[in-house]
C-alpha positions in Angstrom: 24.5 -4.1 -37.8 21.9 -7.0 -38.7 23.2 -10.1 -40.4 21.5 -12.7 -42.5 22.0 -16.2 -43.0 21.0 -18.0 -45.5 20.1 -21.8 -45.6 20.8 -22.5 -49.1 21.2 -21.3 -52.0 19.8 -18.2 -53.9 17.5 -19.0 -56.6 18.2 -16.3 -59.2 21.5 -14.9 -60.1 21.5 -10.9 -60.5 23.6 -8.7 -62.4 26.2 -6.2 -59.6 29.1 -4.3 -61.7 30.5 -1.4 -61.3 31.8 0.0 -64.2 34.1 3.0 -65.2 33.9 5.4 -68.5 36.3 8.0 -68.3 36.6 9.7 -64.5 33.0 8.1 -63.5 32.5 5.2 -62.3 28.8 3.8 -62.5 27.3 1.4 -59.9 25.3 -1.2 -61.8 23.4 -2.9 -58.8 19.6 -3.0 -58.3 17.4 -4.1 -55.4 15.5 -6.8 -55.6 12.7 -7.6 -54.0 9.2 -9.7 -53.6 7.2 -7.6 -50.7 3.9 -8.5 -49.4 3.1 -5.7 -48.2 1.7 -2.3 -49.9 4.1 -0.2 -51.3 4.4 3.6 -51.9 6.9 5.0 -54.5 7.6 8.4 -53.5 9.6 11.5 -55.0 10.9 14.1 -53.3 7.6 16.1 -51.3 9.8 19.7 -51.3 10.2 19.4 -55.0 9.0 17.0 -57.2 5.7 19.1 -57.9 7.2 22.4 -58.7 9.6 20.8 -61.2 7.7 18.1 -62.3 10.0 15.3 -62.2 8.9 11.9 -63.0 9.5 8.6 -61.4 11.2 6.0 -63.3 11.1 1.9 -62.4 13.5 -0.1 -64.5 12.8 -4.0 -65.3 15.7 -5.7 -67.4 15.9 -9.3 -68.8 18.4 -11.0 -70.1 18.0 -10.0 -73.9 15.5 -12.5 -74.2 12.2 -10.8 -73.9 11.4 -13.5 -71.2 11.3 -10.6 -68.3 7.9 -10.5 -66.8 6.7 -8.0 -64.0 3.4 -7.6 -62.1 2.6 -3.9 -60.1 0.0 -4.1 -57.6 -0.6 -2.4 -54.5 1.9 0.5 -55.1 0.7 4.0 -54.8 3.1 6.7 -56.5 3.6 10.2 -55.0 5.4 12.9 -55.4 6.1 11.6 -58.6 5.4 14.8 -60.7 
C-alpha cells in the first residue's frame, strides 16, 4: 500500500457523497486530476464496437456557469 503526505493544504474542495434512493445507494465521488502526460480514454476493446457504446466525460460546476475545462492530448478508443 502507497501512502501520500501532504505538506499543506489542498487547494480546491470537491464534492464525495454517497447517497441512497430506495435499496441503491449511489457513490457520488469523481477523480480528479491535472496530468502532464498524454492520455488515452478507452472503452471496452471486446465490445464497445459491436454495440456501439459511447464514452461519456462529465465536468460539473458549482451552479455558477464558472466551470471551465481544456482537452488536449487525449486520444479516445474503443469508444463506439
Amino acid at each position: 500500500m502507497k501512502i501520500l503526505t501532504l505538506d499543506k493544504p489542498l487547494d480546491r474542495l470537491h464534492f464525495a457523497e454517497t447517497q441512497t434512493y430506495g435499496d441503491q445507494t449511489i457513490d457520488m465521488r469523481a477523480e480528479v486530476g491535472l496530468l502532464s502526460r498524454n492520455v488515452v480514454y478507452r472503452g471496452d476493446p471486446e465490445t464497445s464496437r459491436v454495440n456501439e457504446y459511447g464514452a461519456t466525460i462529465f465536468l460539473h460546476s458549482s451552479g455558477d456557469d464558472s466551470l471551465t475545462c481544456r482537452l488536449s492530448y487525449i486520444e479516445c478508443a474503443d469508444c463506439g
